[in-house]
C-alpha positions in Angstrom: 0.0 0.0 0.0 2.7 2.6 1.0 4.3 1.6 -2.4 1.0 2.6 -4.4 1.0 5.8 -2.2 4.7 6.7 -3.3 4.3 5.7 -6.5 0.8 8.0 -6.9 2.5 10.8 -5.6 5.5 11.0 -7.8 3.2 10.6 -10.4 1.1 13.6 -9.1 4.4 15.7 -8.3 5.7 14.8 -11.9 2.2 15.9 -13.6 2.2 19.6 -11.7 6.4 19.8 -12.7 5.1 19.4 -16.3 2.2 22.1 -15.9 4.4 25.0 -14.4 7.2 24.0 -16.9 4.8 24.4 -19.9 1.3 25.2 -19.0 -0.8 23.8 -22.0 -4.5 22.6 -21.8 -2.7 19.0 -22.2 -0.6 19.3 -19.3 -3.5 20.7 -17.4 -5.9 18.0 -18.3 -2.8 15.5 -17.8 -2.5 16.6 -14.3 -6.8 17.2 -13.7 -6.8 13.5 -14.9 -3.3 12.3 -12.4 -5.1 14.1 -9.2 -8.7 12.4 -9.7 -10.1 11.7 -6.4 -8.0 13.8 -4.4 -9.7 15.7 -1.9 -9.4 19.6 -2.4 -11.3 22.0 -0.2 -12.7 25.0 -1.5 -12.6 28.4 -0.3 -14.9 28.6 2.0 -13.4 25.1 3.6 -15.6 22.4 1.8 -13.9 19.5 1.2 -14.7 17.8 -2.6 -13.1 15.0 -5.0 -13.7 15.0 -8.8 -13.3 12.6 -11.3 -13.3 13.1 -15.0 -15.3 10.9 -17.6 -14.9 11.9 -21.3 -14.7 15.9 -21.7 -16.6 16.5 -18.4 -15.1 17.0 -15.0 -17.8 16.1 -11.9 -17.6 17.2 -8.8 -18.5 15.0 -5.4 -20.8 18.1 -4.3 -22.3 19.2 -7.4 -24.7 17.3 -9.9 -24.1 19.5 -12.7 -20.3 18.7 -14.3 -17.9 21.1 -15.5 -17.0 20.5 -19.8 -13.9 20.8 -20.7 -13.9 24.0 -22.7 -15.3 25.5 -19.5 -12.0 24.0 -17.6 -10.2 25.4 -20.4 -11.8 28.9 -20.0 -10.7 29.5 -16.6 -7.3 27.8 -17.5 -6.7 30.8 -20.1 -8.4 33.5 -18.0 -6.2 32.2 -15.1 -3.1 32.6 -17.2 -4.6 36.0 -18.7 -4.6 37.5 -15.0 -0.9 35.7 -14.7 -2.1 33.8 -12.0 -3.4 36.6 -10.0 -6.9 35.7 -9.1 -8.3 37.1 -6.2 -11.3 34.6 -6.0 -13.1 31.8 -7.6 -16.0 34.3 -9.3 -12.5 36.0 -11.3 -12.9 32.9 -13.3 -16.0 33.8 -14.7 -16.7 30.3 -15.5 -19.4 27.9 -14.2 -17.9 25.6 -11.5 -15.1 28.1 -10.6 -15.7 27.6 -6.6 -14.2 23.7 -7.6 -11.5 24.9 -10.4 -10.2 27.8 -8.1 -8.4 25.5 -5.5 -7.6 22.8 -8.2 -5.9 25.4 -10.0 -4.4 26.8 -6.6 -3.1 23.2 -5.6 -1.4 22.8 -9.3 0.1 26.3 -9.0 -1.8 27.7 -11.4 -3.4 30.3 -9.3 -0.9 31.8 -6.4 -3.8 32.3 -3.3 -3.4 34.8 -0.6 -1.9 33.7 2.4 -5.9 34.4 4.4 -7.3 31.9 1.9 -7.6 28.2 3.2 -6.5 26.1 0.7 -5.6 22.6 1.5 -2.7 21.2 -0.1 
């Protein structure tokens, strides 16, 4: 099990390296698709998972899911504002409460130091 664990973090680690190296939509969606049921917690402290299934991403507290070219709209907007986004509603995108701290976590997004993101 610790083996798995390891192994599932470097992957993770190795995923996020990519993305900050060379932030493309297939490096995001590379590390969106490596980080798949790992719990994030949103601004306001509520704790989610997501999991992807063909061009959608669907969140654990939502019914609705988020399409890729939504994910993809907040990716560009997020490197538009050079990763200075003050909150999830700077997005402007449907779902940006869930893509705000996924975005924070992959270092996408740098979050004040008051905002609880966990990482």
């Amino acid at each position: 099990m610790t083996a798995q664990r390891i192994r599932k973090y470097r992957k993770r680690d190795y995923a996020v390296k990519m993305l900050c190296e060379n932030m493309t939509v297939e490096n995001l969606w590379n590390a969106l698709i490596t980080f798949e049921d790992y719990p994030v917690y949103t601004a306001k402290g509520l704790k989610f998972t997501y999991y992807i299934k063909g061009g959608e991403l669907f969140v654990s507290r939502k019914e609705k899911s988020i399409t890729k070219a939504t994910v993809e709209l907040a990716f560009e907007k997020a490197i538009e504002l050079e990763g200075k986004v003050s909150g999830p509603k700077k997005l402007g995108v449907f779902g940006a409460s869930y893509l705000y701290p996924v975005f924070a976590r992959f270092g996408i997004i740098q979050i004040e130091e008051n905002e609880f993101i966990n990482t």
